[in-house]
Every structure is written in C-alpha cells, then in structure tokens.
N, C-alpha and C positions, 0 to 999 in steps of 0.2 A: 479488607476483603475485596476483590476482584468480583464484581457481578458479569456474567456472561449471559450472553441468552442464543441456544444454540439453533440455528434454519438450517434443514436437511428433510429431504422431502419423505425417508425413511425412518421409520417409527425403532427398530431396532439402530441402526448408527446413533440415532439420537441417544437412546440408552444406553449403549456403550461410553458413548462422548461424558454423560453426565455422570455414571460410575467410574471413570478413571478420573475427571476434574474435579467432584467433590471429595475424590479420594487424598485430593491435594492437600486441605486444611484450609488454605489462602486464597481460595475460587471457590465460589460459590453461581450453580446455576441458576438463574431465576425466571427463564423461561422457554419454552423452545415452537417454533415455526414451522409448517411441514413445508413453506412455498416461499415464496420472498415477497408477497404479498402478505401475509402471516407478517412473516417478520421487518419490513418496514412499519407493518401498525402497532406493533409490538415493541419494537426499539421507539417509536414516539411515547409512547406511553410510559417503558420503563425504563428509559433512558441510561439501556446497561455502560458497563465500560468497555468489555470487547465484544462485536458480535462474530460467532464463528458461522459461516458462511455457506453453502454448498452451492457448486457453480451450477449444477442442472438439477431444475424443480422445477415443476408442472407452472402451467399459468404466470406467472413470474421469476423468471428467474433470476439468479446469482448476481448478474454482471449489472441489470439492472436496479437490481434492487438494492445491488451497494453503492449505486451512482445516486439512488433519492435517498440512502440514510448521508451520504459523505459530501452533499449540495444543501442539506437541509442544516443552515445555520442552528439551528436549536439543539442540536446534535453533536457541535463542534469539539464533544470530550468524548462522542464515544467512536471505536477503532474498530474496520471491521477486517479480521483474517478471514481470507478466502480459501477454501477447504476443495478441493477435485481429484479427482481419478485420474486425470490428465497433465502432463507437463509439457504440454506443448507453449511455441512462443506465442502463440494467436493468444491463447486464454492468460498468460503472464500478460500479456500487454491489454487484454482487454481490463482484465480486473483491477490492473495498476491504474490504467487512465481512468476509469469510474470512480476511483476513492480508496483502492484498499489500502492499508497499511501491513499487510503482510499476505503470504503467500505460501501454503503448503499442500503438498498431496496427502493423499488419504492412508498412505502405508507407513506416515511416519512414524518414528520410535514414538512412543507412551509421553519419556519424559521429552522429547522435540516440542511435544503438544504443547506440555505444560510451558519450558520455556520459553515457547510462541505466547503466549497468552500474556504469560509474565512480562516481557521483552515491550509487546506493543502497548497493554497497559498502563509502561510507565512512560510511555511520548517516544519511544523508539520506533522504528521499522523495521519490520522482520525482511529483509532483502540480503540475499545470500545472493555471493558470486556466480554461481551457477543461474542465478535466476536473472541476473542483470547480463549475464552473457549473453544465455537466450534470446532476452528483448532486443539485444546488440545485434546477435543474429536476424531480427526480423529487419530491423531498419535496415540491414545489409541488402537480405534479400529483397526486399521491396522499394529499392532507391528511397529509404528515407520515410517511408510510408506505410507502415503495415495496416491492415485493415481494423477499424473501429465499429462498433454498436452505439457508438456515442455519438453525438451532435459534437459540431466544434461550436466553441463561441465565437461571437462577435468581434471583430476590431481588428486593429493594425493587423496586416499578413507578413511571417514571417517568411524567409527565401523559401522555406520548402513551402509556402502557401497556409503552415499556420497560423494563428492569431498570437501574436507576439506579447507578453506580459507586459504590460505599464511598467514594470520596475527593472526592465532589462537591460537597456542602454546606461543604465546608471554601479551596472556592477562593475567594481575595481578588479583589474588582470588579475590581482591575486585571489580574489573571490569565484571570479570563473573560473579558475585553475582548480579550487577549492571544490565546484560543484561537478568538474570532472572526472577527480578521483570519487567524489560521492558515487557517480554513475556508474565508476570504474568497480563499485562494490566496498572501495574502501571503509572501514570506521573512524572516529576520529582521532584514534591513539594511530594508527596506520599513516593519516592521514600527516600527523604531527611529525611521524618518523621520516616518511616521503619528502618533505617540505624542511625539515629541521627546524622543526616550531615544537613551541609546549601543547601538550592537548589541548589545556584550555583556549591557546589563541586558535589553534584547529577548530574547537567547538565555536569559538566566536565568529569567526570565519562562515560558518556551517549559516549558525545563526542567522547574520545578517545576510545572506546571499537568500532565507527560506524568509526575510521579511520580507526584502525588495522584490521578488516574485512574487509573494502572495501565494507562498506554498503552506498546504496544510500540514505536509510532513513532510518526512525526509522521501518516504517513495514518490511521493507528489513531485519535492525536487529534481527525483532520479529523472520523470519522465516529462518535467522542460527542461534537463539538459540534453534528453534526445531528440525533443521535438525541435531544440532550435541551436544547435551542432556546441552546444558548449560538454559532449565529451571530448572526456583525453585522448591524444593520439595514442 
C-alpha cells in the first residue's frame, strides 16, 4: 500500500484528491495539510511514501516546504509530487531544485494522478519532456541562470558560479553522455536505444553517475546536469 499524505491549502481539492486516490485500492491517504507548514510536521511524524504537494499555501509554502521535507535526512524514502495551476518554467525549476521528484498541474487526467503517485513511489521521477524543455528554456533565457527561492550551497564554484558536486570531475564521458540524455527527458530503454546498449547497462550507467553526484533522484540528477552544462547538445 502507497501511503500519501496530501498539502493543499483548499479543504474541497483535498477531498477530491483523497476520493479518487483511495479509490485506487493501492493508495491509501493518511493524512492531509492545509499549508506546508502542516505538512512538513506531518510528513515528519508519518513518514508517508509520496507527499502530494500544492505550490501556493498560506504561511508556507509549496517550494519550501518540499526543500525541508527533501534536505531533511530522516525523510530520505519519502518523494514529494508537486501539484499547481501553473506550468510556467520559474515554478518547474523552483520545485525541481527544492527536492521534488515529480511535477504536475492540477487538470491532470484522474489516472495521470494515480500513475504519478505510482511511478514516484517506486524510486522513479516523474519528468516529462515537456517539463525538462521548459527548464531548458529558462536556462536559455536567463544565460544559465533562472531565478531560485533557494540558497545555493557551499563549495567549489562551478563556471556558471555554481557549487560544483564533489563527485563531478570523476564522471566517465560515457556517464556524462548518460546524464545528458537523462536531462534530455530520456528513459532508460530510450536511453539504451540512443547509445546501443542494453537497458540494464543504461540503468547502470544512470546509476553510477546519481551516486557520484550525490543525487537523490533522477530529477535531482536532471537539474546538475543543467546547472553545470552536462546537457546534450
């Protein structure tokens, strides 16, 4: 059983949300947050497996409150999908670089939902083409740079003045190749096809390049290969 616990600052979405997910069989809701303060105290305590998300709530909101559930080590199994009214790149990139592992708006089909839920779950990221375009398009527009709600951390500065990951210099060409199709939206049956490899060495591939970075996921991955130009041409 999938435990969910849903933040949305609307007391009706949240009842819709939990009559279509318990209507699944395999999801089960166990708790729901009107603010994102609600629900960071709430995912500490019941330590769901996805939290679903609303980008704007009172007092706290969305962007941050999935940067302290997705920083906070004692957390590290549970995944939070970010829920909005908006598809713009500023809110993809903000909610990507806080932590999310996936990303939808609020008109999606019924079962999109479910298989969001499902999808992140099981250690995937929900990152759709169109969404990793977007983000493509902000770095465009903004030399490299789109605007953050986050602190950067500490350390080594990468060329665009990021903080470079300790495990970066150490990635092999075919690894980096590897985390540019990731960026590029690819899967890794995609990826495998691209390269004329077996999925599995695709996924191994995947693998090692998310250890040497100290990526938590694969969206994690997506946004240091933009921060520090390892997309594909």
């Amino acid at each position: 059983m999938i435990r969910v616990l849903l933040a949305d600052d609307q007391a009706l979405v949240r009842a819709g949300f939990r009559l279509l997910l318990e209507s699944a069989g395999d999801i089960a809701v166990i708790a729901e947050a009107a603010n994102g303060g609600e629900a960071v105290a709430l995912t500490r305590e019941h330590a769901p497996d996805v939290v679903l998300m609303d980008i704007n709530m009172p007092e706290v909101d969305g962007v941050t409150a999935t940067h302290l559930i997705a920083s906070d080590p004692r957390l590290a199994a549970t995944k939070v999908v970010v829920l909005t009214t908006f598809d713009d790149e500023e809110t993809v990139f903000a909610a990507l670089r806080a932590g999310a592992s996936g990303f939808l708006v609020k008109d999606v089909e019924p079962e999109e939902l479910l298989q969001a839920v499902r999808v992140v779950a099981r250690g995937d990221a929900l990152l759709s083409p169109s969404v990793t375009r977007a983000v493509i398009a902000a770095f465009t527009a903004n030399g490299g740079s789109p605007g953050s709600r986050l602190p950067r951390a500490p350390g080594p500065a990468a060329p665009g003045g990021r903080a470079a990951p300790p495990g970066l210099a150490s990635l092999t060409e075919r690894e980096k190749e590897v985390v540019g199709l990731v960026a590029c939206g690819l899967s890794n049956d995609e990826i495998a096809r691209e390269l004329v490899v077996s999925p599995l060495t695709a996924k191994t591939h995947v693998s090692r390049a998310m250890t040497k970075l100290n990526a938590r996921d694969r969206a994690q991955l997506v946004m240091l290969a933009y921060e520090h130009g390892l997309t594909a041409s």
